[in-house]
C-alpha positions, -999 to +999 in steps of 0.1 A: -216+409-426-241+438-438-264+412-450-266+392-419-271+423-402-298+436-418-316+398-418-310+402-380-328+429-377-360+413-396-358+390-363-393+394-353-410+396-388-404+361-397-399+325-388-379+323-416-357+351-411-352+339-369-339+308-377-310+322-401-302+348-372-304+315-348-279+296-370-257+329-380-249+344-340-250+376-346-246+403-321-272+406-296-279+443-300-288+434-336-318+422-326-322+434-288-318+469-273-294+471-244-297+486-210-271+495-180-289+482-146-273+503-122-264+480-090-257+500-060-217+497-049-210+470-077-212+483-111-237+476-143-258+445-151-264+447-187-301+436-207-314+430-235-347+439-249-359+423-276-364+443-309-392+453-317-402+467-282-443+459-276-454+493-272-476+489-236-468+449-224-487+439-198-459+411-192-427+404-195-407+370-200-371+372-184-348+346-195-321+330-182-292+322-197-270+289-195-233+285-180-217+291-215-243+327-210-255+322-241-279+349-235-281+354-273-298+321-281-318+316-249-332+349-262-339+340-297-353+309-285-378+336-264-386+350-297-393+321-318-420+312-284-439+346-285-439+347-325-456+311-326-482+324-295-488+356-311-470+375-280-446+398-296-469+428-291-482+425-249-451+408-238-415+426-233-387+398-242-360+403-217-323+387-215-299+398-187-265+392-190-239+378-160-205+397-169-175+378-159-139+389-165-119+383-193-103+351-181-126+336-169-153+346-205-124+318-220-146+292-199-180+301-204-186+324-236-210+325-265-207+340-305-224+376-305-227+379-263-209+415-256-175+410-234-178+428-199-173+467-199-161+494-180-183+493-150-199+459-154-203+441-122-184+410-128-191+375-115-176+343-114-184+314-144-204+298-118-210+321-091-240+338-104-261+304-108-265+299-071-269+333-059-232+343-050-220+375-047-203+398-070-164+403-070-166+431-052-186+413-024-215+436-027-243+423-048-258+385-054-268+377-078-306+371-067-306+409-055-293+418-091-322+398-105-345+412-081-336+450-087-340+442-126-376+430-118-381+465-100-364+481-129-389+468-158-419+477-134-409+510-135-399+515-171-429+503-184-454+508-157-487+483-168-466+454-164-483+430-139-470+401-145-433+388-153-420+353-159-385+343-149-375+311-173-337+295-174-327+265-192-299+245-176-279+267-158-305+291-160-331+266-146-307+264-116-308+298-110-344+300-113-351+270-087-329+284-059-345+320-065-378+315-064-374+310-026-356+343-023-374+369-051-385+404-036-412+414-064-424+448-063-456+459-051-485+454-086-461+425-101-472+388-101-441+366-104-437+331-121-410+306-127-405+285-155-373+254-149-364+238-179-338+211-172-316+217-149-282+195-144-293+198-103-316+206-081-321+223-045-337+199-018-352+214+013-345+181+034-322+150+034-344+128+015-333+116-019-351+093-043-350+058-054-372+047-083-395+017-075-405+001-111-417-032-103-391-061-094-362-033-100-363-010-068-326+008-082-335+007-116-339+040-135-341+033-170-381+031-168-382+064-153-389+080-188-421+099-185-445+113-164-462+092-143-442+060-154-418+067-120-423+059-082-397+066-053-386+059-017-370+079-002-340+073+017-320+097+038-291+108+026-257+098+035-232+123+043-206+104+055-201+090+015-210+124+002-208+154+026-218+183-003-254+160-007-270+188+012-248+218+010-257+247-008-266+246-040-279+206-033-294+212+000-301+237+022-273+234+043-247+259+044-267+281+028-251+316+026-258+339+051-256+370+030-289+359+011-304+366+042-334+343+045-336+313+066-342+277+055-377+277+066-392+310+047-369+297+019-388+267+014-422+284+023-414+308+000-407+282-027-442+257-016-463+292-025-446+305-057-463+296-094-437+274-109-437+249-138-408+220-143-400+217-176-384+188-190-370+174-224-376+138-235-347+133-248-326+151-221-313+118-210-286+091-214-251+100-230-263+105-266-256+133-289-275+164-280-279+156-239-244+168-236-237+143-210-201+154-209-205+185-191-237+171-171-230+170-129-220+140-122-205+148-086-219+124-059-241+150-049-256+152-079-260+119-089-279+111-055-309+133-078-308+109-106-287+094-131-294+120-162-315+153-164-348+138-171-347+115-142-334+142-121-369+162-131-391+138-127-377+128-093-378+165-083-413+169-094-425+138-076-404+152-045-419+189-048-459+170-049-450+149-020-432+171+005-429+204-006-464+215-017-490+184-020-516+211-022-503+236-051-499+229-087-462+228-099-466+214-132-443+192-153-436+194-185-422+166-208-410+180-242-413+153-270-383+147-293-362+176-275-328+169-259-307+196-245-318+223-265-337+256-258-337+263-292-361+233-292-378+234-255-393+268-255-407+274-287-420+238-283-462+236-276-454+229-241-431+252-239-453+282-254-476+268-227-451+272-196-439+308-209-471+323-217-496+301-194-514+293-226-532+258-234-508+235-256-513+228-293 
């Protein structure tokens, strides 16, 4: 144990040394300093700052974790990204941490996350991903997120910029927030959404894929630009979650306080890129198709996570905002994997707003 620790904490010296950490779990603050967000009437959100800290960043990358809140390897997988772009030293590496209770951490834990503490504002396994409150009713989860952005601004000052990435779960969170964030004055926010098992329409049109004489046919709807759609309106009557919150609009809590409209004018203007891997689709190893959403509401996006992307992308250019640039992203040779989407070309290039390799 001694031994891992101390390769642990070599994390950001070497490739070499981050992927033993990757395949070893060790404790997060082995390689990440932790901080107590203080969240007014609920308790603590816990982060982690990647070790070692860049002495004046300019940014910071905030990542996401997944529904298993493996915020240990979504953070790793951060590393791996600014080591290959040369970012460790402007760029503060950031992992917050949704504390659940004891129970329910049987149904969505990682190796070397930290249980909940004394004080810890506790969610649900899946409450946190759409914006839901806290168990004491007092915080959502977007407000948490919100009040960390504030919190890193004033901690280290010369940030200007921060990006907020999830992978799958995390990707959720991030595409319903980024109609909702409350940056701080000075602070540029972006949005990086790297496959997601479902996405949040503004309207009742979902997609069909057109691919010559097979209107319902996905199976060519592989890569960018290979895909085109109607779309149809909904039915509800077959499926009445298709546009409830966290699918649609509909329903949409009222204690996130914003209205449908500035929700999805708020989402049109914000700097996002889609993210997707290549692999991410079909029931083979490493798409995890087992635990994919495959409620009708769901599956009125898309059969598999890759279609569901590129439908959502071609959705977003079409009626959401024909006139900004919300990039997609196809990963080659990645599945389900952050380990393998960030630190990916493309990836670097999404987190960092660099040019790919």
């Amino acid at each position: 144990m001694k031994t891992i620790t101390r390769l642990c904490r070599l994390v950001s010296l070497s490739g070499l040394l981050y992927a033993f950490c990757l395949h070893a779990s060790p404790a997060l603050n082995h390689y990440a300093e932790t901080y107590p967000l203080q969240l007014a009437g609920s308790g603590q959100l816990p982060y982690f700052v990647a070790k070692p800290q860049a002495n004046s960043p300019r940014s910071a990358l905030v990542v996401i974790h997944g529904h298993p809140r493996d915020a240990g390897k979504t953070l790793q997988a951060a590393i791996k990204a600014a080591q290959l772009s040369a970012r460790t030293g402007d760029t503060l590496l950031v992992a917050p941490l949704f504390p659940v209770s004891g129970s329910q951490a049987t149904h969505c834990h990682s190796p070397g996350v930290p249980a909940a503490q004394a004080g810890d504002a506790l969610w649900s396994c899946s409450s946190w991903i759409e914006g839901g409150l806290d168990t004491l009713g007092q915080t959502s989860s977007f407000t948490a997120l919100d009040r960390l952005v504030a919190e890193l601004k004033i901690k280290w000052p010369q940030i200007q910029s921060i990006t907020v990435a999830g992978f799958s779960a995390g990707a959720q969170f991030v595409q319903h927030y980024a109609g909702f964030a409350k940056p701080p004055a000075g602070v540029a926010l972006r949005y990086v959404i790297a496959d997601p098992g479902s996405w949040l329409y503004f309207d009742r049109q979902r997609p069909q894929p057109i691919e010559n004489t097979h209107p319902a046919d996905w199976r060519n709807c592989n890569q960018k630009g290979r895909c085109r759609f109607d779309w149809v309106v909904s039915n509800t009557d077959a499926c009445p979650n298709i546009n409830r919150w966290k699918y649609g609009i509909d329903s949409m809590p009222p204690f996130l306080g914003q209205s449908p409209e500035s929700v999805r004018q708020r989402y049109a203007m914000a700097d996002i890129t889609y993210i997707e891997g290549e692999k991410d689709t079909g029931n083979a190893p490493g798409t995890f198709y087992k635990i994919l959403d495959k409620s009708c509401a769901a599956q009125a996006q898309g059969p598999y996570r890759l279609q569901r992307g590129i439908a959502y992308a071609a959705y977003d250019r079409q009626f959401i905002a024909p006139h900004a640039k919300h990039d997609l992203l196809i990963v080659p040779g990645c599945a389900h994997d952050v380990a393998c989407v960030f630190p990916s070309s493309l990836g670097r290039k999404a987190l960092f707003k660099q040019d790919a390799d």
